[in-house]
C-alpha atoms as one frame of an Amber mdcrd trajectory, in Angstrom:
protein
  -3.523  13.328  31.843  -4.869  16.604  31.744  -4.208  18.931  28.614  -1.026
  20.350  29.402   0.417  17.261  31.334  -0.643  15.682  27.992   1.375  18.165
  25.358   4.726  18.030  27.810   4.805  14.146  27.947   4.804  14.327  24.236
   6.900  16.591  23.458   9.355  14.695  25.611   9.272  11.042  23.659   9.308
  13.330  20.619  12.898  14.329  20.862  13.154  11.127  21.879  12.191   9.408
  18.953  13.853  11.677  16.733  16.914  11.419  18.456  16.709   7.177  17.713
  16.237   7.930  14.171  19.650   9.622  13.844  22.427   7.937  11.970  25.650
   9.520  10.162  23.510   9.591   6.900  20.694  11.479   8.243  17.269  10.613
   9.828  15.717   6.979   9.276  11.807   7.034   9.163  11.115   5.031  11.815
  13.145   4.314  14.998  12.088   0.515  14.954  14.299  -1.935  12.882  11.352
  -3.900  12.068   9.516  -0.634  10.362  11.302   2.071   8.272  14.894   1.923
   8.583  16.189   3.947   5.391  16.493   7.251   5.176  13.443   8.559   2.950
  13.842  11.640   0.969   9.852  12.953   1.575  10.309  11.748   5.482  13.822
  13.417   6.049  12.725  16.713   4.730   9.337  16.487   6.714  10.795  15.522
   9.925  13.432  18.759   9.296  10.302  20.877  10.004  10.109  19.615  13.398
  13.957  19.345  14.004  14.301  22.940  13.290  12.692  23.985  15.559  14.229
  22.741  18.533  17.268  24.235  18.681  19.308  20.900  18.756  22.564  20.585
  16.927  22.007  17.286  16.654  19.218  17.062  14.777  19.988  20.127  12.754
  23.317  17.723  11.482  20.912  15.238  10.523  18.947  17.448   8.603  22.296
  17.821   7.008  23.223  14.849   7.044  19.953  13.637   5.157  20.783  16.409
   2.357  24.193  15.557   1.615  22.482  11.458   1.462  20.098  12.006  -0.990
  22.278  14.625  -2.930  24.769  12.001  -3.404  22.429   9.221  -4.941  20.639
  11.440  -7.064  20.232  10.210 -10.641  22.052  11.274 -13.585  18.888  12.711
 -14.506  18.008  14.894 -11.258  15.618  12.898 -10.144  16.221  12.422  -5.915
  15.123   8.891  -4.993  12.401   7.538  -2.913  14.864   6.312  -0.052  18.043
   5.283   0.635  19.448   2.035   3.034  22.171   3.847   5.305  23.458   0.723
   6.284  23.731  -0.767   2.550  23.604   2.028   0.170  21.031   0.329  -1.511
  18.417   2.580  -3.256  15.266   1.330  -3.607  12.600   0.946  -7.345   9.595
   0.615  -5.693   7.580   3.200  -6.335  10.713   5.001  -8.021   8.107   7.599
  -9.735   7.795   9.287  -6.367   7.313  13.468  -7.838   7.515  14.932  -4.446
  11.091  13.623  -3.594  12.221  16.224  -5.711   9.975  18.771  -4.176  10.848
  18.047  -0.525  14.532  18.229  -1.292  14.810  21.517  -2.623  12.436  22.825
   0.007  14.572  21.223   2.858  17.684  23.073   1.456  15.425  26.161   1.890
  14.674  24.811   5.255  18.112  24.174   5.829  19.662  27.544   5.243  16.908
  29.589   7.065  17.979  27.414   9.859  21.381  27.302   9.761  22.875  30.204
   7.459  24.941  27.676   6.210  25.817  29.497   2.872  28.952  27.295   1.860
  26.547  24.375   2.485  23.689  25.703  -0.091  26.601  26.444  -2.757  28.348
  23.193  -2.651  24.843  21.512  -3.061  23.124  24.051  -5.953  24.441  21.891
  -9.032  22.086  18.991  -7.399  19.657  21.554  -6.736  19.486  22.756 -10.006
  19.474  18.783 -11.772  16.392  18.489  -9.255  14.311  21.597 -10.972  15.418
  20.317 -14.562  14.070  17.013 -13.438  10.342  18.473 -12.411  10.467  20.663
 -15.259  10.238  17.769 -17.373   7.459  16.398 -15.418   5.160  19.048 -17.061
   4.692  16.396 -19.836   2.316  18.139 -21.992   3.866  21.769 -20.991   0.560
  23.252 -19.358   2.442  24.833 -15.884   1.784  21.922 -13.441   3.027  18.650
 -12.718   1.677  15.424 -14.522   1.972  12.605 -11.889   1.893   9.131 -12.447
  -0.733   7.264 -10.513   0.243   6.278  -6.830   3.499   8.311  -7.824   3.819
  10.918  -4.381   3.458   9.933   0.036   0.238   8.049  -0.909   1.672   5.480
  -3.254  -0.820   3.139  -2.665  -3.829   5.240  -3.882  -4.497   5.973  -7.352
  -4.274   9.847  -7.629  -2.924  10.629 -10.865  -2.001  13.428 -13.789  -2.264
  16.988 -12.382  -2.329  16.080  -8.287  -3.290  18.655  -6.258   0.067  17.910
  -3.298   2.457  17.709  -5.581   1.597  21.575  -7.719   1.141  22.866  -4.079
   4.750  21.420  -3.556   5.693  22.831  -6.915   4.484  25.963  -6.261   6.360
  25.876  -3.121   9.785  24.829  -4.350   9.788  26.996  -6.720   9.086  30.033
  -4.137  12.145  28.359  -2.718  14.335  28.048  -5.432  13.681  31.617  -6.657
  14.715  33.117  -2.785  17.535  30.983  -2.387  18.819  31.594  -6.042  18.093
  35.652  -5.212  19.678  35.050  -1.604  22.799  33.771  -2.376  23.331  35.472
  -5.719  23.500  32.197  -7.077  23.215  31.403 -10.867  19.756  30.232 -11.881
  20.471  28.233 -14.890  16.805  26.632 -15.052  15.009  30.524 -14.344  12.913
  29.752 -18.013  11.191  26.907 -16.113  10.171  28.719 -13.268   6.796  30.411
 -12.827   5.233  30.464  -9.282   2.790  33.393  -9.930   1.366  30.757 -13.278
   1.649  27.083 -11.188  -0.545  29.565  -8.383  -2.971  30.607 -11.162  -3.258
  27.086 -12.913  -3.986  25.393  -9.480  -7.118  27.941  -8.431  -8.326  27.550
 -11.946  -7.910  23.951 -12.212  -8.687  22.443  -8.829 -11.213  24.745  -7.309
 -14.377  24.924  -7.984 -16.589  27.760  -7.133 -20.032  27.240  -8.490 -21.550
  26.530 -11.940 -20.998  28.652 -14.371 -23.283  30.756 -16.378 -22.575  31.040
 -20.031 -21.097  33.897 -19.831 -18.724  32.878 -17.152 -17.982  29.830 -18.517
 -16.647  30.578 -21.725 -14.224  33.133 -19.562 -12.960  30.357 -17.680 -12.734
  28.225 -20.903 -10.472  30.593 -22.741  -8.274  31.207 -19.607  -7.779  27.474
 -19.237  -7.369  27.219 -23.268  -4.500  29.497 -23.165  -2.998  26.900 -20.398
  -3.634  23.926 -22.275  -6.245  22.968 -19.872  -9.796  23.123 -21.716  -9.829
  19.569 -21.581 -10.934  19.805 -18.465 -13.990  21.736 -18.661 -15.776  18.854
 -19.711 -17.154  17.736 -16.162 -18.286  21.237 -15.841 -19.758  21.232 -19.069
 -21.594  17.693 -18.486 -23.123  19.418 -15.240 -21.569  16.508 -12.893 -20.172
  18.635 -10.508 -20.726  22.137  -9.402 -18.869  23.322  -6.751 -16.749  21.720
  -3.362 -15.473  23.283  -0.454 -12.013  22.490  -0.790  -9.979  21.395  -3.960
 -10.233  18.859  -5.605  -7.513  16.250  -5.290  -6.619  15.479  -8.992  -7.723
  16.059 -12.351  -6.756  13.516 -15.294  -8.019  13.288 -19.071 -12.314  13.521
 -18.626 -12.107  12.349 -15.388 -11.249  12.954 -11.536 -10.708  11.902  -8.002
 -14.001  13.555  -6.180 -12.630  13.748  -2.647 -10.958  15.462   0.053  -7.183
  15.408   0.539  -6.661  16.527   3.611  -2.397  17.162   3.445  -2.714  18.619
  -0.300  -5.364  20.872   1.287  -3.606  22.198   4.521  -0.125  22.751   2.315
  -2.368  24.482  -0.146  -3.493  26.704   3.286   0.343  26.956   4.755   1.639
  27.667   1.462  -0.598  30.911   0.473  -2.281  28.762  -2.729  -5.034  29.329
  -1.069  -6.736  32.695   0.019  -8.535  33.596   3.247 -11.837  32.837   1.730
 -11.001  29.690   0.355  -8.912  28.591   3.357 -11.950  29.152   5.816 -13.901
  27.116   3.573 -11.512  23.974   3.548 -11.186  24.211   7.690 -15.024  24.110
   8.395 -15.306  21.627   6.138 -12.375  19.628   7.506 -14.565  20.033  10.659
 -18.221  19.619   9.724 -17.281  16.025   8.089 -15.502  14.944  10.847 -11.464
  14.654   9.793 -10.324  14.660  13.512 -12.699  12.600  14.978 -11.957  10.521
  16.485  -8.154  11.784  16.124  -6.418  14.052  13.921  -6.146  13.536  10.842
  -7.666  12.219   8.423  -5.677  11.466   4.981  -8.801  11.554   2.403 -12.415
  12.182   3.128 -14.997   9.991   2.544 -12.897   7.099   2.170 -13.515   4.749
  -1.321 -15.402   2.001  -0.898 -15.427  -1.124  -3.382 -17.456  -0.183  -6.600
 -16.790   3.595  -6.305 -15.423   4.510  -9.496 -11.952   5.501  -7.655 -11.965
   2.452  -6.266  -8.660  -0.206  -7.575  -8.355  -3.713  -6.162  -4.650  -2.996
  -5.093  -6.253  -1.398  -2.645  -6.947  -4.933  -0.724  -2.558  -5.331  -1.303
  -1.468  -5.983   2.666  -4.600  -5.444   3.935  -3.853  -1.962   3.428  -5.810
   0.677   2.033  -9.393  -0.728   3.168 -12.271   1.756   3.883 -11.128   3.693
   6.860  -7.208   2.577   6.358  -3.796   3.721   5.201  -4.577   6.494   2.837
  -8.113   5.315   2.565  -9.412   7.538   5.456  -7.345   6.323   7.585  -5.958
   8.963  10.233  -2.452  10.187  10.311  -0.351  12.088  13.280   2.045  13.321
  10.590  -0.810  15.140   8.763  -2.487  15.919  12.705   0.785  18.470  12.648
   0.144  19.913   9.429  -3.545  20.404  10.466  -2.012  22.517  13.662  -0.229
  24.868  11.640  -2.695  25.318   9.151  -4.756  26.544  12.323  -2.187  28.885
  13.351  -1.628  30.424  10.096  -5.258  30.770   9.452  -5.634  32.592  12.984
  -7.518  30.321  14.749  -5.797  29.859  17.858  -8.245  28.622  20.289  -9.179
  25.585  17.894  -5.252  24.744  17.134  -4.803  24.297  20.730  -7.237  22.025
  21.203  -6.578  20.162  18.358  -2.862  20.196  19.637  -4.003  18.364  22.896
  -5.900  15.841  20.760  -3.053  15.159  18.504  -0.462  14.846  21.629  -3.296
  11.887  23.000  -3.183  10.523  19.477   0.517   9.833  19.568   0.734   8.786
  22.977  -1.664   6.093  22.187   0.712   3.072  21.375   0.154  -0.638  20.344
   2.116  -1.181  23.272   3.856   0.630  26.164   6.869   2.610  24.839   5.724
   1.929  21.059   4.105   5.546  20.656   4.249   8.027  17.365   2.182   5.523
  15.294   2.648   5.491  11.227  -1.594   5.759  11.408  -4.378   5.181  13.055
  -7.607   3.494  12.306  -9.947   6.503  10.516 -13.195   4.885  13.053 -11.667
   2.895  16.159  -9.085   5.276  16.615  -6.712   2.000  17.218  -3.107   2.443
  16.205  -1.948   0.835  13.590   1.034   0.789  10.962   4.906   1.081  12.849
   5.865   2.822  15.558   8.081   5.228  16.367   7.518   7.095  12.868   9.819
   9.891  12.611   7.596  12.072  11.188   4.802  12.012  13.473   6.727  12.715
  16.333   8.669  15.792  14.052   5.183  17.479  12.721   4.211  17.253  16.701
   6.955  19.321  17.510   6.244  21.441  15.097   2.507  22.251  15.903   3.964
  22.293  19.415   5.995  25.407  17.907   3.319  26.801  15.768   1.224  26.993
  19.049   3.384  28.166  21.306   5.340  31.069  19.267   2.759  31.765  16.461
   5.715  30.756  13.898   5.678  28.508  10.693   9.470  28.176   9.769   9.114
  27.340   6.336   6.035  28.202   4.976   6.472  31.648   6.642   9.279  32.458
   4.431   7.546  30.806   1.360   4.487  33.252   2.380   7.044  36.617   2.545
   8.328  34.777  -1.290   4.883  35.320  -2.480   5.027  36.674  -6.086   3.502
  40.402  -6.577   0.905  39.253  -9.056  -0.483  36.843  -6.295  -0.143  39.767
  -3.912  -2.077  41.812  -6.227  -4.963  39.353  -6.467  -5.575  39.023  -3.045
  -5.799  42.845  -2.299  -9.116  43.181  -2.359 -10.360  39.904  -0.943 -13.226
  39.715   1.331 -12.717  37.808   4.598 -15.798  35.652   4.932 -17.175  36.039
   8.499 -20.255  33.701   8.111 -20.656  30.709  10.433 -18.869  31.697  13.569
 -15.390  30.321  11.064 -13.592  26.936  10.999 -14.745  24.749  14.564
């Protein structure tokens, strides 16, 4: 099928898929029986992205409907769990840790009421709302302004990023953009305000998990001293050892004196979508994205280069299920969901010529099935490009839909209102950027 011919056919089973994930309690993961049947907190809220943007009153009540689910098992705590059987109730422990639960919930209530204007709906719903911030507040274990995440403990729980993850501050960052508008919006009480500080989580993340160059003495001990006042010298000490000097994109975590030394391609584009990161540093991560290869043979990769046996990243759980091999799972292997993401990173960055082509190659990679009818694969092999994983994943067909959108109308629901939510002081900083116009920009 030619390009076009290609994008409508998708499009198409998209809805379709979605619309087989419905259920009174909100949106399963997967449309098969046999693969994800609960309703996920970090899948619901991801596949509201592309439900939104349909138009469909159907899936907008399941957007709902997934809200009011994981509102009404949420722990005594705050904390919103992992997933939730909608034929059982049953909640599951694996993997209980899961940070970005919380963070995709409160942003899919932001979602939520851009989409719908449902105002009664946000104010029934802010007490869990606010339990949820308490919750990641208390996440900042050592009280430095990001999240400390246990390892596996966010969407790749089966690889071992750890302490202060670069997905889950870009979420932070994000939620509370969110929390702050819909607080402001609604003239709702914001009980937790003393825990909230965008503009800082913004500031901590560039400082922490970018790296420029090496630093000169004098530009060192500059850096040192901002990072002291944030509790963060510790980290300094890889600099300071000279074992790593400067990387295109950021880095994917940072733990006590040591690091994961990778790309992560989703923490990467939200960091892009989000406004974390600035023209200059968002160019850099979408060449790279490109010169190393991340959609080839279809978009996208999760990590890049994958961890091989004997790396020092490298656990033995990795071998659990066959799973997270070289080239697999989270391991480099390539995934639709992320192939959205990459889309609308595209769009947002202007590159418009290069997000409809990637478009096209993302509507091929979820058209390619195990079998006929079993399209919208979980993930792909990172070098065969053979399907793998379930079928039917609800969020691969959503984040479609959505780069389908992004394409099409130039919009980001979303992350365009998180961008307009940007704090002042992060407005300020970016006034005089230079736009880097070296290298013909991100291919």
């Amino acid at each position: 099928m030619q390009g076009n011919s290609l994008i409508k056919e998708a499009r198409k089973r998209a809805l379709g898929v979605l619309h087989n994930c419905i259920t009174p309690h909100g949106f399963r993961a997967s449309a098969l029986a046999t693969g994800y049947p609960q309703i996920w907190a970090r899948d619901s809220m991801i596949v509201s992205l592309g439900a939104t943007t349909t138009g469909d009153p159907d899936l907008l009540a399941a957007s709902r409907a997934s809200l009011e689910t994981m509102s009404t098992h949420q722990s005594s705590r705050g904390l919103i769990h992992l997933n939730v059987n909608p034929d059982t109730g049953y909640v599951s422990t694996e993997n209980a840790g899961g940070t970005d639960s919380n963070l995709w919930y409160i942003l899919g209530h932001f979602l939520y009421q851009q989409a719908s204007s449902d105002s009664d709906f946000l104010r029934s719903y802010w007490p869990q709302i606010e339990r949820a911030m308490i919750w990641l507040g208390y996440q900042d274990i050592n009280e430095c302004g990001l999240l400390e995440v246990p390892e596996a403990g966010n969407w790749m729980d089966l690889l071992a990023v750890r302490y202060n993850v670069l997905y889950d501050n870009v979420l932070y960052y994000a939620a509370t953009l969110a929390y702050e508008e819909m607080s402001a919006q609604m003239a709702l009480q914001a009980d937790v305000q003393n825990l909230i500080d965008p503009a800082g989580i913004h500031q901590r993340i560039n400082l922490l998990l970018w790296i420029e160059r090496t630093w000169d003495a004098v530009h060192f001990a500059e850096h040192l001293e901002k990072l002291k006042s944030m509790h963060l010298e510790w980290f300094m000490l890889y600099h300071n050892m000279g074992t790593i000097s400067s990387r295109p994109y950021y880095m994917p975590w940072v733990a006590f004196r040591e690091y994961g030394d990778w790309c992560d391609s989703f923490g990467n584009l939200l960091a892009i979508l989000t406004g974390v990161a600035d023209y200059n540093r968002s160019e850099q991560i979408l060449c790279y994205m490109r010169q190393v290869g991340m959609t080839i043979p279809l978009p996208t990769k999760a990590i890049h280069p994958p961890i091989f046996p004997g790396d020092s990243n490298w656990r033995e759980y990795y071998r659990s299920r066959n799973l997270n091999l070289p080239d697999q799972y989270h391991n480099g292997g390539i995934w639709p969901m992320i192939g959205g993401f990459h889309v609308a990173a595209l769009v947002s960055h202007g590159c418009q010529k290069k997000a409809e082509s990637l478009l096209t190659l993302l509507a091929e990679a979820n058209l390619t099935g195990i079998s006929d009818g079993l399209e919208f694969n979980e993930w792909i092999h990172g070098k065969s490009g053979q399907p793998m994983g379930y079928a039917r994943q609800a969020w691969s067909a959503s984040m479609f839909l959505y780069a389908d959108h992004a394409v099409h109308s130039g919009k980001l629901p979303l992350f365009d209102e998180l961008q307009s939510a940007k704090p002042e002081v992060v407005r300020a900083s970016e006034v005089n950027e230079v736009k880097y116009s070296g290298g013909g920009g991100p291919v």
